[in-house]
N, C-alpha and C positions, 0 to 999 in steps of 0.2 A: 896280430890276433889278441882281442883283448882275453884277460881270463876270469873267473869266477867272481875275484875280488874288487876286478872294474866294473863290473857287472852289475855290482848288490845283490849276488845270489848266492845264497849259503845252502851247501848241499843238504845239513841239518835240517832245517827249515821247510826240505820238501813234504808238503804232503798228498799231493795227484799232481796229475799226472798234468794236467793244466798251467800249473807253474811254471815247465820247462819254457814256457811262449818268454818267461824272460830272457833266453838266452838264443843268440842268431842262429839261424838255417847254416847249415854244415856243407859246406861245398865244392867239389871234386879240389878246383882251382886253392879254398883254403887248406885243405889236406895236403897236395903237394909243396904248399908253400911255405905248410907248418907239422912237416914231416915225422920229425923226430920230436919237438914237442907232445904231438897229439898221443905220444907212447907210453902207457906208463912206468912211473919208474922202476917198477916192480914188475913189470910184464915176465920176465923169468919166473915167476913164481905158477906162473899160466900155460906153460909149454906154448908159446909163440908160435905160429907156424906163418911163412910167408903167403900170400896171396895174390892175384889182381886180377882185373876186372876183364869180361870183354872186349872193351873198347869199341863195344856199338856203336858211339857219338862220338871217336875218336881217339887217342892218345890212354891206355889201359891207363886204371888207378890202381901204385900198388896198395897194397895194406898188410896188417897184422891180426888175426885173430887166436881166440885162445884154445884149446881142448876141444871144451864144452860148448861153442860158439863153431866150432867146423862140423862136431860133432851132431849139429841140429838139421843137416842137409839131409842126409839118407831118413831117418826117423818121418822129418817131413815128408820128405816121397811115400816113403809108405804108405801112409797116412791117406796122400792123399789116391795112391793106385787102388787102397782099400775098399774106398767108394764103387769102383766097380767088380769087385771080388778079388782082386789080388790078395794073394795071401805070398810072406819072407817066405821064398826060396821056391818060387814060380818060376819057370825061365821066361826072361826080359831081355826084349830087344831095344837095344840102346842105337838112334838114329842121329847124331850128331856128331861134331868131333872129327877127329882125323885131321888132312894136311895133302895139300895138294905136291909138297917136297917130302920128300923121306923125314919121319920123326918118331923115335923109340919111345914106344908107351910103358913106364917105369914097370919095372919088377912086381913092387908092392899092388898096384893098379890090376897087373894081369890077375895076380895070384886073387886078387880079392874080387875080380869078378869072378874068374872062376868057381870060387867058391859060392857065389851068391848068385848061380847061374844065369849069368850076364853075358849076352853077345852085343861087341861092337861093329855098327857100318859104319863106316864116314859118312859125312852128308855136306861137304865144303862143294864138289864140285858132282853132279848127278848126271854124265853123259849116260846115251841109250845104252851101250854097252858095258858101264857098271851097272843101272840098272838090272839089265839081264842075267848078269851075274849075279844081283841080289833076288831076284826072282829062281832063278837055277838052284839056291842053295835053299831056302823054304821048302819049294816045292820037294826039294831031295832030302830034306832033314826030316826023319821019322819027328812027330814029337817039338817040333819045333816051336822057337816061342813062343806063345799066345798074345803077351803084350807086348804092344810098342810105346817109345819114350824118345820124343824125337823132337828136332826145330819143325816146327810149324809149315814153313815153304817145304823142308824136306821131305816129310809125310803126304804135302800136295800135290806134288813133283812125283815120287813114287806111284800113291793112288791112280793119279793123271795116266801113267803110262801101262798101270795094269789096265784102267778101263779101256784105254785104245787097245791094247793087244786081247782081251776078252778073257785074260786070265786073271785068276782067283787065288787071293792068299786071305786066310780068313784069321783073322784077329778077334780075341773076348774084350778086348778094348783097346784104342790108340790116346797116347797121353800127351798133347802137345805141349812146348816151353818156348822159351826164348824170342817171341816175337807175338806179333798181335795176331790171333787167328780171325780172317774175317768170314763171312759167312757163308759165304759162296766156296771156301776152299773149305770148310767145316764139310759140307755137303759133299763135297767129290771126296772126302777121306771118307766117308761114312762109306760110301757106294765102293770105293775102290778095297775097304778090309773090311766090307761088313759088319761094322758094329758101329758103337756108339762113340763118339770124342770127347775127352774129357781135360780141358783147357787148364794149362796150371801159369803159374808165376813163381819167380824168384829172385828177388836180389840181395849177395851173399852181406854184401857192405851192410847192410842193415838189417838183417835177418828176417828180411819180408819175407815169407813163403806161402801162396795161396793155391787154391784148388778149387774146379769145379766138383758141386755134390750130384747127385741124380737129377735133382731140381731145374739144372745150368740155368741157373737166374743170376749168375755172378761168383765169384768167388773166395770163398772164403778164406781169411788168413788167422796166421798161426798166431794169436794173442797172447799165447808164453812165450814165444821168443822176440816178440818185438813192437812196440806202441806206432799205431800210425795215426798221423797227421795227413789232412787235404786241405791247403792255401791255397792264395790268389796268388797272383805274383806279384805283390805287397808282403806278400808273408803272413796274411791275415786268413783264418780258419773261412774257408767257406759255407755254402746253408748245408741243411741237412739234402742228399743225395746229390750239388751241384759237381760239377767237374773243376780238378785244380791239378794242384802240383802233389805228386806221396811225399809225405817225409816222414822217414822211417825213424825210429831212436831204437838201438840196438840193445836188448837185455842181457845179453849172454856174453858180450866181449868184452872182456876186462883187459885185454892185454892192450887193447888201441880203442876204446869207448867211441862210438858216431853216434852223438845226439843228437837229435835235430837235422838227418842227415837229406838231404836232397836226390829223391834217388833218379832223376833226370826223365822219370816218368809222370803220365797225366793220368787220372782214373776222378772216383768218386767212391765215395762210401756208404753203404744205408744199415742203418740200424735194426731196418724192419724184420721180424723173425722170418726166417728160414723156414718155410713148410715142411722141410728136412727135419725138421728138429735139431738142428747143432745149435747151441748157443753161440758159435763165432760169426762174428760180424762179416760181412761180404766187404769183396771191389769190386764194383762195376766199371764199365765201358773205358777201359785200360787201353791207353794208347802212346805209342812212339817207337814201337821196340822193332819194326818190322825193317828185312833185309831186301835190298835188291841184288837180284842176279846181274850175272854179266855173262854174255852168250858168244862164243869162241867161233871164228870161222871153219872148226873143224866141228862143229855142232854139240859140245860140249856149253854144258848150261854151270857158272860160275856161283860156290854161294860167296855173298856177302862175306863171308868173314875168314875168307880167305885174307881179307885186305885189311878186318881190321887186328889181325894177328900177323901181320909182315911188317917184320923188323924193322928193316930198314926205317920206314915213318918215325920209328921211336928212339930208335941208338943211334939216330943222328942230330948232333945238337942243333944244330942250326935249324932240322925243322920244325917249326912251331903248331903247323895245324896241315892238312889235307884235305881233297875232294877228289873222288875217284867218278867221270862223265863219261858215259858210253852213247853216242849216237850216230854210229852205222855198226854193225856186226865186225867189219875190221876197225872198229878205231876208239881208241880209248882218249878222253883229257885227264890228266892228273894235275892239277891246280895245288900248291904247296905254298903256304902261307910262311915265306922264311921269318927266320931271326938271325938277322946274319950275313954273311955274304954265301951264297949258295957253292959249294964246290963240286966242280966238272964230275970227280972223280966217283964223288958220291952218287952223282946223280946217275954215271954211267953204269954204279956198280948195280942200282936199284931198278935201272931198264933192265938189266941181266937179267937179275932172281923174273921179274915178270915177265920176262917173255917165257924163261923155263916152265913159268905156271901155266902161262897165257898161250905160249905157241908164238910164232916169228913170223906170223902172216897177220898177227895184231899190231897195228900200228900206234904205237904209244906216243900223244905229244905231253910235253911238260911245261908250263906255263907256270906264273909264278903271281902271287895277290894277296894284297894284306887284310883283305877282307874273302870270309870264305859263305858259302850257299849254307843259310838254314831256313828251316822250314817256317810256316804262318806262328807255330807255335813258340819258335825260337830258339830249336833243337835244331841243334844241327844233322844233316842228312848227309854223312860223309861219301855213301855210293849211292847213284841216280843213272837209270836204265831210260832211255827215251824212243830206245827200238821195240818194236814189240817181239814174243818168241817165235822163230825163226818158224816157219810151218803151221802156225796158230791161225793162219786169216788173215782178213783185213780188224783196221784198229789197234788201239791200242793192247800191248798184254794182258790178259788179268794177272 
């Protein structure tokens, strides 16, 4: 990794925001490889706190952020639940999260939703009978949240099953995150909570944080916490409103600085004023982040990120990348891209944990390739569904 002084860029010298194009696009692969470098040496001075990523496209990134820099996640939400009248200390229902194995949700966490009258569902794995369960407990809560904050498939998934059963939970807004909302499931969350959707983004590595306004002509992002950049895959600025790569430069992280960071998403940018009146600039037509399911022969519908938070893929050295293929209802391909000579042991331990998730009428093969499936864009697509949902018709899923 070269640094500032191979570079010929003196941090003195800066004056916009424009200059940083002297310096390379930041990327997951250089972070891991320039770990303890990328630190500063003063980071103690920062209250450091540990981090890492989803692992949406595979293998988490960890990182380090400071105070002021973790501190800018809730504030953003706010912000942007605001738009539809939330107001701090509304109760909010949090739809994401959870764990298809037993996992203890820190001390600190409970106590601070509680106070910030915060209810969690899981939303990793949505059988008809959780579901019911999370219908049983709205319907029976006097007073119950009004807003939802949830993965995007999970909210469509829930919607989905109240409109089949012809019951009614009724929501002042649902907030979706973590994956691409398309428009067809926009439409069934409206009809299934009655109200309106209001689409957001975030990625913590670079302190993007966006939000649909009233308008939903695109989303705007949080312009004190983070400069963004839209290139080609040259690395060159694209026109005004074309579609490229985000990259984020982080204002607030002093402890582990991402300049010029890659944030493994596609969008576009427009400058054109907001009929809203905000002065923050939007992103439009944001794409790559979306999960597939995996559909359980006991009719349990799998989220995505069940897999990309099991272990195993990551604490084991030898492997190097993954692809998780579903194409019958009993049969999974898991594709593992070694480094290394693959050992028995491991791999018998890592069938274990997935059948406990998955069920033992899932037939798991394991295969092995030094080349893994990504998509037209070049992202990689670590889980891929090729059945449709079990009961849905003919055709493919939507």
């Amino acid at each position: 990794m070269l640094g500032f002084r191979q570079l010929v860029f003196k941090p003195e010298d800066f004056k916009e925001f424009g200059d940083l194009r002297a310096l390379p696009i930041l990327t997951k692969a250089i972070i891991r490889d320039n770990f303890e470098a990328l630190q500063a040496r003063n980071k103690q001075d920062f209250a450091p706190r540990r981090n890492q990523t989803s692992g949406s496209t595979g293998q988490p990134l960890v990182f380090f952020w400071d105070r002021d820099a973790h501190s800018c996640g809730w504030p953003n939400a706010w912000r942007a639940f605001a738009v539809a009248g939330f107001q701090l200390g509304d109760p909010l229902l949090i739809l994401s999260g959870g764990a298809l194995m037993p996992k203890v949700t820190p001390l600190r966490q409970r106590i601070y939703y509680q106070l910030m009258g915060i209810t969690q569902l899981r939303a990793y794995h949505l059988s008809e009978e959780e579901m019911a369960g999370y219908l049983t407990y709205l319907q029976g809560t006097p007073g119950h949240p009004k807003y939802l904050y949830g993965y995007a498939s999970a909210a469509y998934l829930f919607a989905r099953y109240l409109i089949s059963r012809g019951a009614s939970v009724q929501f002042k807004a649902v907030f979706t995150t973590a994956e691409v909302l398309p428009l067809q499931q926009r439409g069934v969350i409206e009809r299934g909570f009655g109200c309106r959707v209001f689409d957001t983004y975030g990625n913590n590595e670079s302190c993007l944080a966006a939000f649909e306004c009233e308008q939903h002509t695109g989303l705007h992002y949080a312009m004190e916490n983070a400069f963004l950049e839209v290139v080609d895959e040259r690395g060159e600025p694209v026109g005004e409103g074309e579609t490229g790569r985000l990259i984020g430069t982080n204002l607030e992280n002093y402890a582990m600085p991402f300049i010029r960071y890659d944030s493994g998403d596609l969008g576009r940018l427009t400058r054109e004023p907001c009929a809203c009146g905000r002065g923050l600039l939007r992103i439009g037509n944001i794409m790559g982040r979306a999960r597939d399911f995996i559909y359980t022969p006991d009719g349990r519908e799998i989220h995505g990120a069940f897999f990309n938070h099991f272990e195993p893929f990551y604490r084991t050295p030898w492997i190097a990348g993954w692809h998780v293929l579903q194409d019958r209802i009993d049969h999974l391909v898991v594709t593992i891209r070694p480094d290394g000579e693959p050992v028995e042991a491991d791999v018998e331990r890592m069938l274990e944990l997935m059948h406990a998730g998955l069920g033992e009428d899932m037939r798991i093969d394991v295969v092995y390739d030094s080349k893994l499936h990504t998509t037209p864009a070049g992202k990689q697509k670590v889980i891929e569904c090729l059945i449709e949902k079990p009961g849905a018709g003919a055709g493919k899923r939507d």
